[in-house]
C-alpha positions as CSV (number, residue, x, y, z in Angstrom):
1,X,51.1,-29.4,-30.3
2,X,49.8,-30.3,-26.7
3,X,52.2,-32.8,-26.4
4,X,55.5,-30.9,-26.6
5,X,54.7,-29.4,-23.4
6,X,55.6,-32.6,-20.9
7,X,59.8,-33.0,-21.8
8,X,60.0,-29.2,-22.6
9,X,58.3,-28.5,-19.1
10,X,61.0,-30.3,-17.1
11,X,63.7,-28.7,-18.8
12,X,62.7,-25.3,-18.4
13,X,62.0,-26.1,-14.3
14,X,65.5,-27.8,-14.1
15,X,66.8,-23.9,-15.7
16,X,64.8,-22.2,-13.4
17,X,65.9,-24.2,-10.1
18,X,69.6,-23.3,-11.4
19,X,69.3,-19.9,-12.1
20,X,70.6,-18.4,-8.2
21,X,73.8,-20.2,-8.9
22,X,74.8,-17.3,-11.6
23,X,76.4,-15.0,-9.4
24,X,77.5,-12.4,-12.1
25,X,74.7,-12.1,-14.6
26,X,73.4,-8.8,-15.9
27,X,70.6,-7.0,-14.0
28,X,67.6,-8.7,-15.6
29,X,64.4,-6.8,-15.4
30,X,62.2,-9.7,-14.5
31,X,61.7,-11.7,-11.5
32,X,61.3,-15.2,-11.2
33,X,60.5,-17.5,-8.5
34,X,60.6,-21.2,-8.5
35,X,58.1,-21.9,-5.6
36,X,56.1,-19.7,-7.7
37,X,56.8,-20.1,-11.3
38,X,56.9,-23.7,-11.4
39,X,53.1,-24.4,-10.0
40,X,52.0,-22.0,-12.6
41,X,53.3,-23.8,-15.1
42,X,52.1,-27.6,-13.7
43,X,49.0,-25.8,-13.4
44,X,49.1,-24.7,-17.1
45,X,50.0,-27.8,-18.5
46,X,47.0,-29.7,-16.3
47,X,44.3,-27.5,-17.9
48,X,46.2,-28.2,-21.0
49,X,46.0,-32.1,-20.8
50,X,42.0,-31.2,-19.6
51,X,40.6,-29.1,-22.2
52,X,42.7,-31.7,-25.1
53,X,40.3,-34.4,-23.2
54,X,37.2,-32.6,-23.7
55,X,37.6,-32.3,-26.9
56,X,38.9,-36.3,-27.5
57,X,35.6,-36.9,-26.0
58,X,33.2,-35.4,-28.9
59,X,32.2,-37.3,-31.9
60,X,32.7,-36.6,-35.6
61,X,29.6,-35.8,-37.6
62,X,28.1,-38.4,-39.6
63,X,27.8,-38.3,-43.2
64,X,23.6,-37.6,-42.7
65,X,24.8,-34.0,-40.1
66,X,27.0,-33.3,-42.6
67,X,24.6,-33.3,-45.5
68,X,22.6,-30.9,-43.0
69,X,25.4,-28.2,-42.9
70,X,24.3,-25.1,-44.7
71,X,27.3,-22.3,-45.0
72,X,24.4,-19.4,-44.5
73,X,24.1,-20.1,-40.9
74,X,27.9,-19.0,-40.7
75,X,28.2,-15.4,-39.5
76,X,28.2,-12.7,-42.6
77,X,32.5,-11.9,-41.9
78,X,32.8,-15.2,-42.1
79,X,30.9,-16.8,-44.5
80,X,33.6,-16.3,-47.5
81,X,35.8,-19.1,-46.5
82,X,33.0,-21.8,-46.1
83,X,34.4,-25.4,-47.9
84,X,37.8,-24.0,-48.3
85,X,40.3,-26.9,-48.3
86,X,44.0,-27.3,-49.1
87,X,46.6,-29.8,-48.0
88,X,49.6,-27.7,-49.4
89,X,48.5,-24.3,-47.0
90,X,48.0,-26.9,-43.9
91,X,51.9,-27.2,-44.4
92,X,52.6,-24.5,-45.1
93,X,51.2,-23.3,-41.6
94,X,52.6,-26.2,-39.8
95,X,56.4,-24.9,-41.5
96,X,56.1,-21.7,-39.8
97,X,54.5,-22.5,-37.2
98,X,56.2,-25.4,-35.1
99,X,60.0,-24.3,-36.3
100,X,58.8,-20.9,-34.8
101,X,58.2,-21.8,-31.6
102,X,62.1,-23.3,-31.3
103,X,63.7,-21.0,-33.3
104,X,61.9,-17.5,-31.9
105,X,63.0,-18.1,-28.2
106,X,66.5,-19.1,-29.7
107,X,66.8,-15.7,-31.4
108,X,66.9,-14.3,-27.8
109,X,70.6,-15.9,-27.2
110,X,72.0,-14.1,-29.8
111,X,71.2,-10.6,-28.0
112,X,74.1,-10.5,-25.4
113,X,71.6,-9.0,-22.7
114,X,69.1,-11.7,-22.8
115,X,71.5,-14.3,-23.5
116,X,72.9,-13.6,-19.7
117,X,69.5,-14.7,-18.3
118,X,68.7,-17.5,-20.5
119,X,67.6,-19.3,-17.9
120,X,65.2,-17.3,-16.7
121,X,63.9,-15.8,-19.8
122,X,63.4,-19.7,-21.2
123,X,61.1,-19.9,-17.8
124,X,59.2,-17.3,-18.8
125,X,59.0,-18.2,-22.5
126,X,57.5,-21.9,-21.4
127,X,55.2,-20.0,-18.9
128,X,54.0,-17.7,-21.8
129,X,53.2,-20.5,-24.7
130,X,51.7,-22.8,-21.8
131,X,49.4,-19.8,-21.4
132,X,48.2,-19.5,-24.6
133,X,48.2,-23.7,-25.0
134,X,45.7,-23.9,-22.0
135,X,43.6,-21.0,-23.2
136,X,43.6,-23.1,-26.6
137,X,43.0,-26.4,-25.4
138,X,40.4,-25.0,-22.9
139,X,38.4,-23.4,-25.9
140,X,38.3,-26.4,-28.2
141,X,37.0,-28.4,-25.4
142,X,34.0,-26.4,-24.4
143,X,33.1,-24.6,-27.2
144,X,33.0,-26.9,-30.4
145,X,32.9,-25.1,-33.6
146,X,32.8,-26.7,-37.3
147,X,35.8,-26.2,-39.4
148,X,35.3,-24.4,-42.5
149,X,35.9,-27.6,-44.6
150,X,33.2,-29.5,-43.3
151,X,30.9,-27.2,-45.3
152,X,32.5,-28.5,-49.0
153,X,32.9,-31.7,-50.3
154,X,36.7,-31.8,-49.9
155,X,38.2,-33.3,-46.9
156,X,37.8,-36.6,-47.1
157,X,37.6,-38.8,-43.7
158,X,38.9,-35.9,-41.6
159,X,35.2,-34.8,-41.8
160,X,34.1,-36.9,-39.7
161,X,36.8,-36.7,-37.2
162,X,36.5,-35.8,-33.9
163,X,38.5,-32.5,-34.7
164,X,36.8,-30.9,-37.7
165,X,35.0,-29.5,-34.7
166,X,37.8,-27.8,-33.1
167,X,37.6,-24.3,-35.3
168,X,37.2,-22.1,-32.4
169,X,40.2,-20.7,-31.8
170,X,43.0,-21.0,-33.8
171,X,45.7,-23.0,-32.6
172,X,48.9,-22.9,-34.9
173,X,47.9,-18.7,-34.8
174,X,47.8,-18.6,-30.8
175,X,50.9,-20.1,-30.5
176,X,53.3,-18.1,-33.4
177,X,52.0,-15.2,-31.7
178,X,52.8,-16.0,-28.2
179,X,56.0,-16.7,-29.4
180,X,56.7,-13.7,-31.3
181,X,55.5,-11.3,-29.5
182,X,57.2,-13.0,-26.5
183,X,60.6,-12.5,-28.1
184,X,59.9,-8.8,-28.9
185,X,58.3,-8.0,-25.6
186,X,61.5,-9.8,-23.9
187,X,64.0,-7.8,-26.3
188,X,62.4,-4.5,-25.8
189,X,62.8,-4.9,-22.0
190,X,66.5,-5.8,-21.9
191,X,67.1,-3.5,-24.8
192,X,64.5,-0.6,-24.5
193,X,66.8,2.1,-26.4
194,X,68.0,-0.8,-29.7
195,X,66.8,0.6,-33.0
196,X,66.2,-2.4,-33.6
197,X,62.7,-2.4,-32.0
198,X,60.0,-1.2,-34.8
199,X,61.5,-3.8,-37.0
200,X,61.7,-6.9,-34.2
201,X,58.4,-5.6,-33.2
202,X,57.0,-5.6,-37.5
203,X,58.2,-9.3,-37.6
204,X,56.5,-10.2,-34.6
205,X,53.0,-9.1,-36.0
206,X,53.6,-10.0,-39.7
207,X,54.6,-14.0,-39.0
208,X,51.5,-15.2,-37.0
209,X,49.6,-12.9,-39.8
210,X,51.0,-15.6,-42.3
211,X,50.2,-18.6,-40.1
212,X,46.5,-17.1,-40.0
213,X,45.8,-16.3,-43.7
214,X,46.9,-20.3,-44.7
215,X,44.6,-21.7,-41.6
216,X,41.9,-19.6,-43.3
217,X,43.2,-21.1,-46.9
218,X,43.7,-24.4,-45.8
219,X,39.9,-24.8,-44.0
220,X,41.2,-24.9,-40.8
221,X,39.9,-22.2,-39.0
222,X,37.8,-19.3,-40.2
223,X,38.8,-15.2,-40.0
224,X,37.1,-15.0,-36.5
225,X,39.0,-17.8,-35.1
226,X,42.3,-16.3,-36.2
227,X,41.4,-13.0,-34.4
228,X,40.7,-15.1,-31.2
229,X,44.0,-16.9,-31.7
230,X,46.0,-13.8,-32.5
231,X,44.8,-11.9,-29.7
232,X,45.3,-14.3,-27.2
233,X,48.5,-15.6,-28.3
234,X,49.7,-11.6,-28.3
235,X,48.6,-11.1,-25.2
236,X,50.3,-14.0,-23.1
237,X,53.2,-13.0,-25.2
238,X,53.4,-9.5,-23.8
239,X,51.6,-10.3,-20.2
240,X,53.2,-12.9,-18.6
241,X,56.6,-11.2,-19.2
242,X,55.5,-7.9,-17.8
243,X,53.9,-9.2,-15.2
244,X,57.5,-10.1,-14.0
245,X,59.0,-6.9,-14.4
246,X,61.1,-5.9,-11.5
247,X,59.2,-3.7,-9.2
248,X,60.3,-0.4,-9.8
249,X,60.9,-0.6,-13.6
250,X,57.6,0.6,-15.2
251,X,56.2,-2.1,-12.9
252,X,54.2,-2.7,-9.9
253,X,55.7,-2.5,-6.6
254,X,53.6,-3.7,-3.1
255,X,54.7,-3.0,0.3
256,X,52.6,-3.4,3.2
257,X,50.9,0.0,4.7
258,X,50.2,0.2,8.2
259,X,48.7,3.4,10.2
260,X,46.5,5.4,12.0
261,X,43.7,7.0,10.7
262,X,41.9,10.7,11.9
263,X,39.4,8.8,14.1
264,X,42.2,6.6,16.0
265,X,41.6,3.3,14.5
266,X,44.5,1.6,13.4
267,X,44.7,0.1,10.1
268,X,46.9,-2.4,7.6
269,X,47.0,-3.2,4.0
270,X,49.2,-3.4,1.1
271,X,50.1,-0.5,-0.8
272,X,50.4,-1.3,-5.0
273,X,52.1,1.6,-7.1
274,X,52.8,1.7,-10.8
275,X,55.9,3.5,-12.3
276,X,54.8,5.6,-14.9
């Protein structure tokens, strides 16, 4: 998953260099800047590559910590799924959740509105899931946690790999919700009166739900690390886009402030006001 950042990366910044050239596009309600955009997202992918080394450089348990493992010291909420393990629910998550992050985004071009600003909306899409990728990779290399197989007998050699510690959060989760939530939070702002909206917004919430119960069924991740990895993946979903809102539409506008106060000193600033 961390590597289908790199060639998707330079697309998106060769779409967002273009963008001015589109003289008669709809009104979009974001705002996007190159000089700005494009860092954040170099930036994103290089904590990215960071945390995935962090995490390369950990070793698997051996056999003799394994046989030390003892599912009671597990949290009480999550204790249930201790020594699940199941091939056929790993791809089952992996089915719908890397076609998901190609195909949500691509739903957007079929809504005339957003398919106007493609190029600005696939910026902001990349920006969003890079987001939620660095969070990921940043958490699986500081905070090791044992993967819910490791306490059964099932697994095989991925026991002792270097990854059956990289439970905490969940991934495949993080990701279908960034990208879900991203596509409603994008069609609700270029469409804010479609009827369409409790239903896009239903499907948004019920996919990553799926991806999440057959991590949990396949040993992957336990229910805690599904909440982490919906959460965040929601959140960049929604967050990155509105932080783009154009000032002015349920947004936040700055302008710089400059006066004199009752005592005669002069003062400056910058003056930040929120739409309601």
């Amino acid at each position: 998953m961390k590597h289908l950042f790199a060639p998707i990366l330079a697309g998106t910044l060769s779409l967002a260099a273009a963008q001015p050239a589109s003289a008669q596009q709809a009104p979009s309600p974001y705002h996007t800047r190159f000089a700005v955009d494009g860092p954040v997202m170099v930036g994103e992918a290089a904590v990215s590559a960071f945390g995935l080394y962090r995490s390369q450089q950990r070793s698997g348990l051996t056999n003799a910590e394994l046989a030390t493992l003892n599912k009671n010291d597990i949290p009480a909420f999550d204790r249930f799924s201790a020594g699940y393990y199941s091939t056929g629910f790993q791809t089952a998550g992996d089915l719908l959740c890397y076609p998901t992050l190609v195909i949500a985004p691509g739903l957007l071009a079929l809504n005339p509105a957003a398919r106007s600003r493609y190029g600005q909306v696939a910026v902001l899409y990349i920006e969003s899931l890079a987001a939620a990728d660095a969070l990921f990779a940043t958490a699986i290399g500081n905070f090791p946690r044992y993967r819910p197989y490791l306490y059964g007998p099932e697994g095989g050699d991925l026991r002792n790999g270097h990854i059956a510690t990289n439970a905490f959060f969940a991934g495949h989760t993080a990701h279908t919700a960034a990208a879900t939530f991203f596509v409603a939070k994008v069609f609700h702002d270029f469409n804010p009166d479609s009827r369409a909206q409790p239903y896009v917004w239903a499907g948004a919430a019920l996919l990553p739900a799926v991806v999440a119960y057959t991590r949990i069924e396949a040993g992957k991740h336990f229910l805690s690390d599904n909440i982490v990895g919906y959460t965040v993946g929601a959140t960049m979903g929604v967050v990155v886009p509105q932080l783009h809102k154009v000032a002015g539409r349920r947004g936040i506008s700055m302008m710089p402030l400059q006066g004199v106060n009752v005592n005669g000193y002069s003062y400056s600033g910058v003056l930040l006001s929120k739409q309601l």
